[in-house]
Gaussian input, Z-matrix of N, CA and C with variables (Angstrom, degrees):
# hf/3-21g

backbone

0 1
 N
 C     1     B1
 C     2     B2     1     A1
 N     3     B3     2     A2     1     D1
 C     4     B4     3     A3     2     D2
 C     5     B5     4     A4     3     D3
 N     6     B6     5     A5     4     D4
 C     7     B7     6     A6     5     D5
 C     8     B8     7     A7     6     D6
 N     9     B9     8     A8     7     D7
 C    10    B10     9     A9     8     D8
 C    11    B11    10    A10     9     D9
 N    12    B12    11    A11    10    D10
 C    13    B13    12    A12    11    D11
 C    14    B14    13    A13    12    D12
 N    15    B15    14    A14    13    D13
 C    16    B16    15    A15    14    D14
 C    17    B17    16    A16    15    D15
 N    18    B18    17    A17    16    D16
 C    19    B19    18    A18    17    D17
 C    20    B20    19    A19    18    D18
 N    21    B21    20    A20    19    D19
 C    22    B22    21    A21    20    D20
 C    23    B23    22    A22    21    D21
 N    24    B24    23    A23    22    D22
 C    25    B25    24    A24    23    D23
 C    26    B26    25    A25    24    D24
 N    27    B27    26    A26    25    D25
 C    28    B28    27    A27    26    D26
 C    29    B29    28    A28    27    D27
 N    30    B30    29    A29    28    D28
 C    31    B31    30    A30    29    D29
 C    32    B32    31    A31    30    D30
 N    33    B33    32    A32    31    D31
 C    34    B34    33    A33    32    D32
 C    35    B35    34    A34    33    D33
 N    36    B36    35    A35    34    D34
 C    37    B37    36    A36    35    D35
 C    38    B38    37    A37    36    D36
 N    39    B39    38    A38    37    D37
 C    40    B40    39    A39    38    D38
 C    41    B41    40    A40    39    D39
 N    42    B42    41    A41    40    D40
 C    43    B43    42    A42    41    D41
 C    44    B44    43    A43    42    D42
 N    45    B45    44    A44    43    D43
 C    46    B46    45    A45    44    D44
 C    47    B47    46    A46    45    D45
 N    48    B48    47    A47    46    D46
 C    49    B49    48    A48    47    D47
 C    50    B50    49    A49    48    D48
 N    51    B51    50    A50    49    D49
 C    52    B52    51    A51    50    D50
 C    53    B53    52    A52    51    D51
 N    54    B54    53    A53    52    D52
 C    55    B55    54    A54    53    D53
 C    56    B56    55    A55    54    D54
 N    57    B57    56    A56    55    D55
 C    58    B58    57    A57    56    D56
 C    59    B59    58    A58    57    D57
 N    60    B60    59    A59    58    D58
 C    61    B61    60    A60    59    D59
 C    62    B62    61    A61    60    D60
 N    63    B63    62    A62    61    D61
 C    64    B64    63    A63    62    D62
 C    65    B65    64    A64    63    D63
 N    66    B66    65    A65    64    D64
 C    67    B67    66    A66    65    D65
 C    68    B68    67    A67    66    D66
 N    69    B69    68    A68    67    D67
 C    70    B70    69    A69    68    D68
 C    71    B71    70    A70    69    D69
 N    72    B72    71    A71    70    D70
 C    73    B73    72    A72    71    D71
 C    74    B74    73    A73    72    D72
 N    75    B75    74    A74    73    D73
 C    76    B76    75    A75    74    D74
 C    77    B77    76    A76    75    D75
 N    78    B78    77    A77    76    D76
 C    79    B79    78    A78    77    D77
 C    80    B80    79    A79    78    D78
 N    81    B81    80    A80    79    D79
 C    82    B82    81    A81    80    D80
 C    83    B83    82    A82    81    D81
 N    84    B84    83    A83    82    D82
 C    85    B85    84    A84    83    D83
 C    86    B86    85    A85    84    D84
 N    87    B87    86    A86    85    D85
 C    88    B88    87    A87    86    D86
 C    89    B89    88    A88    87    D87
 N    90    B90    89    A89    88    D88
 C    91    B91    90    A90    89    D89
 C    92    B92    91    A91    90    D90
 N    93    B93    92    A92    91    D91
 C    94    B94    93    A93    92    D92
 C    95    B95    94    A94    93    D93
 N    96    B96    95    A95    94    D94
 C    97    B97    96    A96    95    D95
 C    98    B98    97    A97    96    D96
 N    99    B99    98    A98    97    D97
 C   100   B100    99    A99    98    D98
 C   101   B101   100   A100    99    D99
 N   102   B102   101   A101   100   D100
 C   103   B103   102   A102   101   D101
 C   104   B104   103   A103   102   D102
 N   105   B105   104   A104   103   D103
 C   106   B106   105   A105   104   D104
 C   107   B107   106   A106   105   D105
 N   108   B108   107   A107   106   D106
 C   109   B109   108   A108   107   D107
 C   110   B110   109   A109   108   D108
 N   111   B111   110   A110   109   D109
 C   112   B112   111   A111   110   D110
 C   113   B113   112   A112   111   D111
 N   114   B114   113   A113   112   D112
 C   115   B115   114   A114   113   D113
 C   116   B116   115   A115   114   D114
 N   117   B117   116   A116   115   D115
 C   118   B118   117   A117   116   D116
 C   119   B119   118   A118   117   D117
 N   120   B120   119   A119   118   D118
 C   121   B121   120   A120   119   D119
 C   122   B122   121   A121   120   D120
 N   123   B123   122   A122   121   D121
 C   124   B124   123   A123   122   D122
 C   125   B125   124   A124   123   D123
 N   126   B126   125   A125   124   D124
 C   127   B127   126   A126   125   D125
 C   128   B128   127   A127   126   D126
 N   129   B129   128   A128   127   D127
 C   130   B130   129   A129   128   D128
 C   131   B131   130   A130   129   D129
 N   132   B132   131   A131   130   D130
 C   133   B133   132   A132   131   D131
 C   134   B134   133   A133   132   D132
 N   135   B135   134   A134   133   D133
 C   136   B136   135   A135   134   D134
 C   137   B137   136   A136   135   D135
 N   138   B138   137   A137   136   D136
 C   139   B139   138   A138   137   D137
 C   140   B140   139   A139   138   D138
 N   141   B141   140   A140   139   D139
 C   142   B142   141   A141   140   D140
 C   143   B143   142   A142   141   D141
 N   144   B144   143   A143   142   D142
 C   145   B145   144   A144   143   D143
 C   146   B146   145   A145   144   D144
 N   147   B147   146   A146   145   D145
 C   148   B148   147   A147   146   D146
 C   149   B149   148   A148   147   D147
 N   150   B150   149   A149   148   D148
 C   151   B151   150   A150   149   D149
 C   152   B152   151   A151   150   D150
 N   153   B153   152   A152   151   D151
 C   154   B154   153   A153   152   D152
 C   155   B155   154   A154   153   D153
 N   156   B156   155   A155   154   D154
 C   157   B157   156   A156   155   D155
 C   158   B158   157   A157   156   D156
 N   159   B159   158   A158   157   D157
 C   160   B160   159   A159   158   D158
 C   161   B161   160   A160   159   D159
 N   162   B162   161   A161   160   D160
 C   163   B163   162   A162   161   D161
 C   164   B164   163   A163   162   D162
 N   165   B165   164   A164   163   D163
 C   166   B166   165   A165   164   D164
 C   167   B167   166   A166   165   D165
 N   168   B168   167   A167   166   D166
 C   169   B169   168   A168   167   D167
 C   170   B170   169   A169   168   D168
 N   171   B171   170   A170   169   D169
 C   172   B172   171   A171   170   D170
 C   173   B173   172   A172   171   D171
 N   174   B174   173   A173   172   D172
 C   175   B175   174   A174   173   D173
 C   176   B176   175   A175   174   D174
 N   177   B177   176   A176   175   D175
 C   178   B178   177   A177   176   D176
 C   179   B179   178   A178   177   D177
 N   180   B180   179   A179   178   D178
 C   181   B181   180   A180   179   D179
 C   182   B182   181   A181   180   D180
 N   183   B183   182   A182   181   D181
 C   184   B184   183   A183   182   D182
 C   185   B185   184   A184   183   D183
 N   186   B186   185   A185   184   D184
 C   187   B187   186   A186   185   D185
 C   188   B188   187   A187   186   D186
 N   189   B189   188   A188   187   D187
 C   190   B190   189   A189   188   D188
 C   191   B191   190   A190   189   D189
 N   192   B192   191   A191   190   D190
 C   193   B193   192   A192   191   D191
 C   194   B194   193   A193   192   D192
 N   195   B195   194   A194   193   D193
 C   196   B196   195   A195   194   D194
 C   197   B197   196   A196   195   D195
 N   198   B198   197   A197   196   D196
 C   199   B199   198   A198   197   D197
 C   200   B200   199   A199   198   D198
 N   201   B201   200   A200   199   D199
 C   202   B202   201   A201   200   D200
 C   203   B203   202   A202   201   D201
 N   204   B204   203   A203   202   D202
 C   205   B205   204   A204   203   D203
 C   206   B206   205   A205   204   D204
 N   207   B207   206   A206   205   D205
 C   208   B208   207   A207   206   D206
 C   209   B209   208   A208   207   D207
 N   210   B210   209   A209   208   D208
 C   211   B211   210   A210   209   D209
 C   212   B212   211   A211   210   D210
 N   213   B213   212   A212   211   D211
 C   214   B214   213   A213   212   D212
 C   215   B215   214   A214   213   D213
 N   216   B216   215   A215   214   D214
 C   217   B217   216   A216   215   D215
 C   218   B218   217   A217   216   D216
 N   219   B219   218   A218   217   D217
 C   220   B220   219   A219   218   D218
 C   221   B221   220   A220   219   D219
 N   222   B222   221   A221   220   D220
 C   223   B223   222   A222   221   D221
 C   224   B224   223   A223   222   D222
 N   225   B225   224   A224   223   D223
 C   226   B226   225   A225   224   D224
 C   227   B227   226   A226   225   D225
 N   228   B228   227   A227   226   D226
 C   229   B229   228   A228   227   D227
 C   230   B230   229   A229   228   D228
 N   231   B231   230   A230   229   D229
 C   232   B232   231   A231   230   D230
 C   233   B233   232   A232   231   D231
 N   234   B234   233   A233   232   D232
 C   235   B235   234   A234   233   D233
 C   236   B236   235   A235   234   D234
 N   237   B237   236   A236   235   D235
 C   238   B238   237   A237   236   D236
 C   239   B239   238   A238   237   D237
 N   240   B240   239   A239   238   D238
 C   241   B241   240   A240   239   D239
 C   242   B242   241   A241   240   D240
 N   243   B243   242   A242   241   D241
 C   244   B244   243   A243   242   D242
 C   245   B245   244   A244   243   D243
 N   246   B246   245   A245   244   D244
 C   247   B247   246   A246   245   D245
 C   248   B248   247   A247   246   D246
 N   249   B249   248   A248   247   D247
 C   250   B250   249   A249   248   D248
 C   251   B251   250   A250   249   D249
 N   252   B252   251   A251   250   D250
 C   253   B253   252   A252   251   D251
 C   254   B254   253   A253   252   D252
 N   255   B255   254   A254   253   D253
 C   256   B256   255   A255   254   D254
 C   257   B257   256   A256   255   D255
 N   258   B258   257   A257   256   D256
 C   259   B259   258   A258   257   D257
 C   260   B260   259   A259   258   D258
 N   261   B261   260   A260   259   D259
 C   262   B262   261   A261   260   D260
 C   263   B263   262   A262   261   D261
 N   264   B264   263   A263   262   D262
 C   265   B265   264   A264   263   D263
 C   266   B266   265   A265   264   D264
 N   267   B267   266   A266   265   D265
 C   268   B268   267   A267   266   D266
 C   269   B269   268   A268   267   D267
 N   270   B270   269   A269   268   D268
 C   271   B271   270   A270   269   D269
 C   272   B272   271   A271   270   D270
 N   273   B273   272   A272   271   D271
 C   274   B274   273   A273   272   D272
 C   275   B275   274   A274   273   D273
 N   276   B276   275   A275   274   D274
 C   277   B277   276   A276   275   D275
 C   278   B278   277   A277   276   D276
 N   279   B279   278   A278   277   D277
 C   280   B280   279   A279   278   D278
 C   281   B281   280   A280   279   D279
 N   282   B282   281   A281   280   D280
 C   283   B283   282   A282   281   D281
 C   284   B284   283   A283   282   D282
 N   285   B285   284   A284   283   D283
 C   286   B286   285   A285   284   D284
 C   287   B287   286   A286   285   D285
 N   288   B288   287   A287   286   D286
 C   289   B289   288   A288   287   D287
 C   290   B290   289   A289   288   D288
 N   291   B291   290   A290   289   D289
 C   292   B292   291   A291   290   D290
 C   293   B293   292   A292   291   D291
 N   294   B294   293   A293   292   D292
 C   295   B295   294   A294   293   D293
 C   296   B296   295   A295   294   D294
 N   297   B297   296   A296   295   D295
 C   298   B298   297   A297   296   D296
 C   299   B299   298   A298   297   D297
 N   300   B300   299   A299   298   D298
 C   301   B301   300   A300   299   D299
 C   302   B302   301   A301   300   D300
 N   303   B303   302   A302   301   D301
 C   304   B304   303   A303   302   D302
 C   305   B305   304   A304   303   D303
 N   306   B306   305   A305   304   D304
 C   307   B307   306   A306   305   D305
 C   308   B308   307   A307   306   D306
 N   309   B309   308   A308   307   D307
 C   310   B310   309   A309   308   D308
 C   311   B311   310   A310   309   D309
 N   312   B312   311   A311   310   D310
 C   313   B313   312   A312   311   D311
 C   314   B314   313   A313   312   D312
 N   315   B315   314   A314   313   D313
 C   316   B316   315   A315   314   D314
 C   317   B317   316   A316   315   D315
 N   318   B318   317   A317   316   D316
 C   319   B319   318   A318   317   D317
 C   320   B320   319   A319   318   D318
 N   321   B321   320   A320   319   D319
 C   322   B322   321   A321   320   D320
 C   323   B323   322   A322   321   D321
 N   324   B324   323   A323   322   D322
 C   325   B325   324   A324   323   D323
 C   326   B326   325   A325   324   D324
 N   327   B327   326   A326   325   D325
 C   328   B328   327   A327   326   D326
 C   329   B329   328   A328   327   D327
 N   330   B330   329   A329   328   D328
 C   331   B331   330   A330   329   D329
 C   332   B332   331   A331   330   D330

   B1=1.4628
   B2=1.5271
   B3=1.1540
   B4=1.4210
   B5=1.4546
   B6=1.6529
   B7=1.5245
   B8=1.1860
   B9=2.1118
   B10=0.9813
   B11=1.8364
   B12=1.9382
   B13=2.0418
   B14=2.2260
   B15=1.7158
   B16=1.3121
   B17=1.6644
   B18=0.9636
   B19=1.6996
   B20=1.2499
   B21=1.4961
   B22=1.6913
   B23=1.3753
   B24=1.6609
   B25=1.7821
   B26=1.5256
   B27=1.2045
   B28=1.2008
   B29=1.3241
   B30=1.3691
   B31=1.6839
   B32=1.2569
   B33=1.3283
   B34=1.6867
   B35=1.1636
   B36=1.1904
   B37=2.2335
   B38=1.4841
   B39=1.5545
   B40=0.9259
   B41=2.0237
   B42=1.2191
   B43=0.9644
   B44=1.8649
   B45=1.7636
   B46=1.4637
   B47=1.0376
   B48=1.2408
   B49=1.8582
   B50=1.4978
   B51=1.2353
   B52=1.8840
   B53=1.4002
   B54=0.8806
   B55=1.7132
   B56=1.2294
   B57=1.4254
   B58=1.1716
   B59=1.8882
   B60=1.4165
   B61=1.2225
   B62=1.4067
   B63=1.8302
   B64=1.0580
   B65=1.7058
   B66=1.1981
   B67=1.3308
   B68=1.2487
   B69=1.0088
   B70=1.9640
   B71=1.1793
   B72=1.3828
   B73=1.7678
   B74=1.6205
   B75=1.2861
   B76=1.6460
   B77=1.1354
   B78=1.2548
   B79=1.5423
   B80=1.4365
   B81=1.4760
   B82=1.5527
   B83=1.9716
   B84=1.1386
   B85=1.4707
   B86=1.8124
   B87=0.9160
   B88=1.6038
   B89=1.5865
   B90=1.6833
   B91=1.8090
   B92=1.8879
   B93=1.2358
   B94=0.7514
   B95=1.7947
   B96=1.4169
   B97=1.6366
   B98=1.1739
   B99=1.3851
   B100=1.9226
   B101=1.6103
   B102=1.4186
   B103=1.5428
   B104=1.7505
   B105=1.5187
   B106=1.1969
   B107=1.6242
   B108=1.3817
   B109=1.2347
   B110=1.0215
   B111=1.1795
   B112=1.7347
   B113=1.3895
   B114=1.3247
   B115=1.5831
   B116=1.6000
   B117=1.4673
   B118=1.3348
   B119=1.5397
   B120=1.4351
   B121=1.5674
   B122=1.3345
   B123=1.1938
   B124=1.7901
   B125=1.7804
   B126=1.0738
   B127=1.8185
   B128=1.4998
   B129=1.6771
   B130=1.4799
   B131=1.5574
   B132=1.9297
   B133=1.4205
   B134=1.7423
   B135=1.1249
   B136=1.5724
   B137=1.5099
   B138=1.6973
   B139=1.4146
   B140=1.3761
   B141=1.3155
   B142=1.4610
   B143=1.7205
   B144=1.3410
   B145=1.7766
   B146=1.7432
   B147=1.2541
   B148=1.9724
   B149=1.5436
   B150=1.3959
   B151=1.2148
   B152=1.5105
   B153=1.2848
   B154=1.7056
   B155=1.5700
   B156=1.6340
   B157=2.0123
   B158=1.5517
   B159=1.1427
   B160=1.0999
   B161=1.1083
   B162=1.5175
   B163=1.3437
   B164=1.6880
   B165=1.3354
   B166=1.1029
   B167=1.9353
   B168=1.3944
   B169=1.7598
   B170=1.9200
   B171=1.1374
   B172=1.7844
   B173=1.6254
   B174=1.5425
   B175=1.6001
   B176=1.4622
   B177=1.8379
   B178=1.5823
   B179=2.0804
   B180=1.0981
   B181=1.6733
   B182=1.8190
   B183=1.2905
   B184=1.4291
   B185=1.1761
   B186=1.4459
   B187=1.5521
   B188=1.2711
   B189=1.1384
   B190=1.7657
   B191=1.8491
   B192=1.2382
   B193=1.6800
   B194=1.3967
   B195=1.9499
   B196=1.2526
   B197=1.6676
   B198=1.0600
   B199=1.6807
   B200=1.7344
   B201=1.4669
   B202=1.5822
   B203=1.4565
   B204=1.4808
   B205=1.3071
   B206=1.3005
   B207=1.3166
   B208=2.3297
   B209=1.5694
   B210=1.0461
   B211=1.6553
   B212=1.6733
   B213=1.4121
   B214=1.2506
   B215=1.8127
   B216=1.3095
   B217=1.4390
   B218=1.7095
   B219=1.4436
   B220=1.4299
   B221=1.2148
   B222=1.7867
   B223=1.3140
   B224=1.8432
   B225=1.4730
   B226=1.3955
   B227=1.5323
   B228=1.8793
   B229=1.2456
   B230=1.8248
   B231=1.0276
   B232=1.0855
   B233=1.4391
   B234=1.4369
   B235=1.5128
   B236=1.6258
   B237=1.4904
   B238=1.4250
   B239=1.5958
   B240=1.3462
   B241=1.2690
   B242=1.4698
   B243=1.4735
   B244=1.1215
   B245=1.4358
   B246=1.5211
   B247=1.5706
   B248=1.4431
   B249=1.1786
   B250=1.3367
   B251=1.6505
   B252=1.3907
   B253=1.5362
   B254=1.4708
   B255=1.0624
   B256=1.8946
   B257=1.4270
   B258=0.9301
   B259=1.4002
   B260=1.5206
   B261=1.5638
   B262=1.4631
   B263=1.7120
   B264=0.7998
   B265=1.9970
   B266=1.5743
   B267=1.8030
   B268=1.6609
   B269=1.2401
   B270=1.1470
   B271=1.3438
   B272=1.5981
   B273=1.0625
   B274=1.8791
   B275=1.5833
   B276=1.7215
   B277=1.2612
   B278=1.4259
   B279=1.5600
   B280=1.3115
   B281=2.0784
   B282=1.2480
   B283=0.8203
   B284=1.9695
   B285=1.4297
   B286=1.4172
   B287=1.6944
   B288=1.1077
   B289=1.8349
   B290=1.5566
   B291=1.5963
   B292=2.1233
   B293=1.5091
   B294=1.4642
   B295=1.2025
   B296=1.5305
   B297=1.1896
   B298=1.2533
   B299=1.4770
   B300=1.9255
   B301=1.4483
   B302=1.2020
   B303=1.1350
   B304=1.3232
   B305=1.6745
   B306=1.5494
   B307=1.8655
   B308=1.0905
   B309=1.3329
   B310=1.0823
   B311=1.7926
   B312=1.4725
   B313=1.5850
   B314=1.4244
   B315=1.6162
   B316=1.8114
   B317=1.6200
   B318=1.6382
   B319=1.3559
   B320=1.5921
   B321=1.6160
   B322=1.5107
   B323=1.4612
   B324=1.0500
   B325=1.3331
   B326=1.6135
   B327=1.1816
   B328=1.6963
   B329=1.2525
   B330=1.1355
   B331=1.2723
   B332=1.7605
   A1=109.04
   A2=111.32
   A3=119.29
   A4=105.10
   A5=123.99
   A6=135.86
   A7=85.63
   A8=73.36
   A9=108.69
   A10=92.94
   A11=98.97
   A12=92.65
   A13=75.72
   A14=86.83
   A15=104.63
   A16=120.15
   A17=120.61
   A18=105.23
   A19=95.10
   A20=121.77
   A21=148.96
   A22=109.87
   A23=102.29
   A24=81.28
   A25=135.88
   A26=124.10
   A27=108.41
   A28=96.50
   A29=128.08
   A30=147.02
   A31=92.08
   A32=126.73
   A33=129.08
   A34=118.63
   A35=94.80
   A36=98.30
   A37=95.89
   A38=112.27
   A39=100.88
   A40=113.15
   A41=121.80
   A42=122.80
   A43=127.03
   A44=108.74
   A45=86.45
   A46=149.16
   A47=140.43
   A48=147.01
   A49=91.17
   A50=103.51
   A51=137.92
   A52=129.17
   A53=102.75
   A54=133.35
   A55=98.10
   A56=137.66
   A57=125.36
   A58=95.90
   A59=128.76
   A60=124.65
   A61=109.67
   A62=126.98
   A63=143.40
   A64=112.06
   A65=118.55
   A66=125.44
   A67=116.01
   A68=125.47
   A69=133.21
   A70=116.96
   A71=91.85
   A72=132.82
   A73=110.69
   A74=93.62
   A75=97.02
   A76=112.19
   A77=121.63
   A78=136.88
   A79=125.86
   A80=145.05
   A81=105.78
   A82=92.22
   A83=113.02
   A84=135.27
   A85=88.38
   A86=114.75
   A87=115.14
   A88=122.06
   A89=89.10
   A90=107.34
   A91=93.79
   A92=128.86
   A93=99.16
   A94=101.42
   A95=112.25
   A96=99.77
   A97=121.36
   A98=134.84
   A99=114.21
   A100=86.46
   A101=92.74
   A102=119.83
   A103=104.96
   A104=122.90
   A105=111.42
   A106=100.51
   A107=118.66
   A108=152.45
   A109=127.91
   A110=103.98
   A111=116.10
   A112=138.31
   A113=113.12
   A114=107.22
   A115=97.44
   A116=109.22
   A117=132.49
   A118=115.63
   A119=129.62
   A120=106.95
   A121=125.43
   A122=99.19
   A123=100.03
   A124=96.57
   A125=146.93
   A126=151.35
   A127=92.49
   A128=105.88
   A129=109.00
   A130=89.56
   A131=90.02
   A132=129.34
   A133=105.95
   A134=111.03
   A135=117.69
   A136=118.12
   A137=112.09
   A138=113.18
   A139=114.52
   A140=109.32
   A141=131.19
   A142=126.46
   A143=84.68
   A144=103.86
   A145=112.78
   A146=119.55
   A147=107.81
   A148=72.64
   A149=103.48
   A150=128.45
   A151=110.19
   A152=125.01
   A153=110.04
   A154=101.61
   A155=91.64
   A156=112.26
   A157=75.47
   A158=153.73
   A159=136.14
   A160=153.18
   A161=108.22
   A162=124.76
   A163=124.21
   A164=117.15
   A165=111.74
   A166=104.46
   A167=95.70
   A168=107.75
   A169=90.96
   A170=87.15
   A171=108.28
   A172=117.09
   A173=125.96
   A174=134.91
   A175=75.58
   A176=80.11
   A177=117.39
   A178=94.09
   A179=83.48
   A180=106.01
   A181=91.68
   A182=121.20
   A183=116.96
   A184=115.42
   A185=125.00
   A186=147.52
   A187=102.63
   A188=131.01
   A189=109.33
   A190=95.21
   A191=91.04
   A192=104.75
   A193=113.22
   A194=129.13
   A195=108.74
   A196=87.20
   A197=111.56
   A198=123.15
   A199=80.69
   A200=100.92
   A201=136.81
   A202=103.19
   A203=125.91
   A204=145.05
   A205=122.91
   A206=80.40
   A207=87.42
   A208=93.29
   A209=95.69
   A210=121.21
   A211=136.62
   A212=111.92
   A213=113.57
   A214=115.76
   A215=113.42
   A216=100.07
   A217=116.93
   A218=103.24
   A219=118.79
   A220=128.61
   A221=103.07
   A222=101.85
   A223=103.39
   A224=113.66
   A225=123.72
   A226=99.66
   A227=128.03
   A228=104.00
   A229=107.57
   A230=129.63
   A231=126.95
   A232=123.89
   A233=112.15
   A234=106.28
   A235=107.00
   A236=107.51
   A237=121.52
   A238=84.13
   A239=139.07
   A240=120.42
   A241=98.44
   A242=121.92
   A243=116.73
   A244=123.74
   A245=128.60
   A246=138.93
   A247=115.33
   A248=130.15
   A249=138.57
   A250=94.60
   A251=107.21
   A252=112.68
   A253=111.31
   A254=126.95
   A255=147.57
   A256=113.37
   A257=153.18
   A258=159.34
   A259=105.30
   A260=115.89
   A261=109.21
   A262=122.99
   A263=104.95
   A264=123.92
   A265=97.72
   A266=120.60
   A267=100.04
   A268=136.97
   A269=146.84
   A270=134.83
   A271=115.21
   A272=108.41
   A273=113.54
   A274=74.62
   A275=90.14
   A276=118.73
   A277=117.89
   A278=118.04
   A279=129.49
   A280=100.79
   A281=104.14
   A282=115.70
   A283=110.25
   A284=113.05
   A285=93.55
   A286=82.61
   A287=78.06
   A288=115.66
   A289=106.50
   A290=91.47
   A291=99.02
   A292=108.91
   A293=106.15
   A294=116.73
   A295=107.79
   A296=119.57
   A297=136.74
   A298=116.17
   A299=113.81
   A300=125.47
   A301=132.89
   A302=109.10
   A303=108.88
   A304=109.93
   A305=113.35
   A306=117.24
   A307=105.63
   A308=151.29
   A309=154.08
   A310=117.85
   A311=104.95
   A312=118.42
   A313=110.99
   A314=99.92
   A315=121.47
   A316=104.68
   A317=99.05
   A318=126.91
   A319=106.37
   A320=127.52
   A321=94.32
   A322=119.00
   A323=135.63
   A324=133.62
   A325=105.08
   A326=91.07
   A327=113.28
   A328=136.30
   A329=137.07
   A330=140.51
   A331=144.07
   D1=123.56
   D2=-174.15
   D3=-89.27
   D4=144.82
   D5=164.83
   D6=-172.42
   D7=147.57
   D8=-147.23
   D9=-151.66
   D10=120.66
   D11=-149.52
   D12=-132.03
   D13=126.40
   D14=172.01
   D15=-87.57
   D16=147.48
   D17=162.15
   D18=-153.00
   D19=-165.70
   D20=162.92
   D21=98.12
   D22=2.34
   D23=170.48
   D24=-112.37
   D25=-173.77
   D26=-149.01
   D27=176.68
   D28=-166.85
   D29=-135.60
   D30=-129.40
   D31=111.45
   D32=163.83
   D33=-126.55
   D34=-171.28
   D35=179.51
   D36=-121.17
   D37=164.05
   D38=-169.78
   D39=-80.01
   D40=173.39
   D41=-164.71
   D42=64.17
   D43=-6.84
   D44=143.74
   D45=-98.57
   D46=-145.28
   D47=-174.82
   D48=-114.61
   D49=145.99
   D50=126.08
   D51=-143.44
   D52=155.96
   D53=-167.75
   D54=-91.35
   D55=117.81
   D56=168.99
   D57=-109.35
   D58=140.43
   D59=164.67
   D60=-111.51
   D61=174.29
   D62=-158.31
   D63=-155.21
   D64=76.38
   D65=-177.59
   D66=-70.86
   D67=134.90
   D68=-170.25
   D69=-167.03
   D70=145.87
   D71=-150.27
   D72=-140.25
   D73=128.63
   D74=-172.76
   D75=110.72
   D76=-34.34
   D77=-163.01
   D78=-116.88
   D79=137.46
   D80=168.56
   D81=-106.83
   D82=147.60
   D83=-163.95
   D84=-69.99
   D85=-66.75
   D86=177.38
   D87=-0.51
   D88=-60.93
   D89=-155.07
   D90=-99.91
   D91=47.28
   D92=-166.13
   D93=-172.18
   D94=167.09
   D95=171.12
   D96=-93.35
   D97=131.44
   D98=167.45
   D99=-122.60
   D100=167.15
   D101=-165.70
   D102=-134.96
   D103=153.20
   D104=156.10
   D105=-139.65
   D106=140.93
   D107=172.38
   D108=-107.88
   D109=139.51
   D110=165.52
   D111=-138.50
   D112=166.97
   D113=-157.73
   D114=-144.44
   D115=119.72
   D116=167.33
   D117=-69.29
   D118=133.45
   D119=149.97
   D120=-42.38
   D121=136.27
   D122=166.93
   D123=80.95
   D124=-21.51
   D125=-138.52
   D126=-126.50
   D127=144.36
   D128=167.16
   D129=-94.12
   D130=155.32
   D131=176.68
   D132=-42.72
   D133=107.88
   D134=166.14
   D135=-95.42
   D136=135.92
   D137=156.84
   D138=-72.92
   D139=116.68
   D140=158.05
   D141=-47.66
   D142=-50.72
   D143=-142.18
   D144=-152.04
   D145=137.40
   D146=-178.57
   D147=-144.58
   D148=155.14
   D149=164.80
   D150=-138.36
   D151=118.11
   D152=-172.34
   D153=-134.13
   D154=127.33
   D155=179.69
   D156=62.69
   D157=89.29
   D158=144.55
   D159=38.99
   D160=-0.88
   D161=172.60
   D162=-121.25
   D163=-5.92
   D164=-159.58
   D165=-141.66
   D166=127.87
   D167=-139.14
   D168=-128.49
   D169=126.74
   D170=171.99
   D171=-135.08
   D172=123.55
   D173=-170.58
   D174=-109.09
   D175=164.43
   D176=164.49
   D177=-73.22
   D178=173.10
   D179=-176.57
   D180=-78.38
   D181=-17.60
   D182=-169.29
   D183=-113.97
   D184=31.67
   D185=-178.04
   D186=-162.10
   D187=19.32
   D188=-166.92
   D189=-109.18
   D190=129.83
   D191=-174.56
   D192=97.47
   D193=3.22
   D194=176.24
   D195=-124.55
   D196=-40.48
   D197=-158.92
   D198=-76.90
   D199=158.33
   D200=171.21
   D201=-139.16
   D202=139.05
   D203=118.46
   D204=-81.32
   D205=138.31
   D206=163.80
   D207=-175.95
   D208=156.32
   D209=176.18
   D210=-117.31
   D211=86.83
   D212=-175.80
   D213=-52.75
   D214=127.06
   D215=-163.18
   D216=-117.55
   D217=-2.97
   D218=134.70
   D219=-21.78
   D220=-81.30
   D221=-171.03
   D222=-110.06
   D223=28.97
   D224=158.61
   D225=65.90
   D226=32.71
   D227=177.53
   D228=-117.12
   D229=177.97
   D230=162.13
   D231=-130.96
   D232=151.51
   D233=-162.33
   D234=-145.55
   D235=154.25
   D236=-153.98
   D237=-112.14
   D238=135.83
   D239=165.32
   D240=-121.47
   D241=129.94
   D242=-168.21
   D243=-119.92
   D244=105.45
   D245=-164.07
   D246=-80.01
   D247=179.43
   D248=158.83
   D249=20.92
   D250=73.36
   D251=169.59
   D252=-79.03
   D253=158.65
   D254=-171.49
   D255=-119.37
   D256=165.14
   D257=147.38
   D258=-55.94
   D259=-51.33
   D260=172.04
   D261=-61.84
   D262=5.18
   D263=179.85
   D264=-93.32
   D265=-15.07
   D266=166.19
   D267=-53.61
   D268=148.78
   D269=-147.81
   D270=158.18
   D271=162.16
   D272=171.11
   D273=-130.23
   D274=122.47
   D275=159.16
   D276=-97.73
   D277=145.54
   D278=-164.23
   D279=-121.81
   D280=174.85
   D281=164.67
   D282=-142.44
   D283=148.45
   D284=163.21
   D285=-168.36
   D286=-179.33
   D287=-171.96
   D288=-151.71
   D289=109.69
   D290=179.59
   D291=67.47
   D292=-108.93
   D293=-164.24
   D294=-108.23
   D295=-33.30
   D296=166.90
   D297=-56.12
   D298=120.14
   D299=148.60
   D300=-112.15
   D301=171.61
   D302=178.19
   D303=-115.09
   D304=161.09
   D305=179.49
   D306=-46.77
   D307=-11.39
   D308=-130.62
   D309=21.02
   D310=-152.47
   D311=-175.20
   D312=-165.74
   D313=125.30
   D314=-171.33
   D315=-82.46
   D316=98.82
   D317=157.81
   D318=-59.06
   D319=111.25
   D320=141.87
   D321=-141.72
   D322=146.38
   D323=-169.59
   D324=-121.00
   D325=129.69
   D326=-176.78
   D327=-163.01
   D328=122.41
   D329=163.15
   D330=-41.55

């Protein structure tokens, strides 16, 4: 049984960082793809973020150069680290793998 538990977000201004992480069970992150997503009010669900076998990382055109993936594989989590945040970066970010999601976590950036 796969789960899959988000946290790190929270209330910012624009132009700082968070770390969003992705803890998972069932699975080892290594052998495998995880993704993180997000979802605007009112906005369909966007891919953020791919991480595949753990080494190999693709953004949307609307994160590329602030957002990071990588996957600690130790403790099997993966994490979004997120720079030069925007107001348009509000969102509940998700994480999943296949079929499997997670509750996600309420990004919001504001002034």
């Amino acid at each position: 049984q796969v789960q899959l538990v988000e946290s790190g977000g929270g209330l910012v201004q624009p132009g700082d960082s968070l770390r969003l992480s992705c803890s998972a069970s069932g699975i080892t992150i290594g052998s495998t793809t995880m993704e993180w997503y997000r979802q605007a009010p009112g906005k369909q669900r966007e891919l953020v973020a791919r991480i595949l076998r753990g080494y190999f990382a693709t953004y949307s055109d609307s994160v590329k150069g602030r957002f990071t993936i990588s996957g600690d594989y130790a403790k099997n989590a993966v994490y979004l680290q997120m720079n030069s945040l925007k107001p348009e970066d509000t969102a509940v970010y998700h994480c999943r793998n296949g079929p499997d999601w997670g509750q996600g976590t309420q990004v919001t950036v504001s002034s």
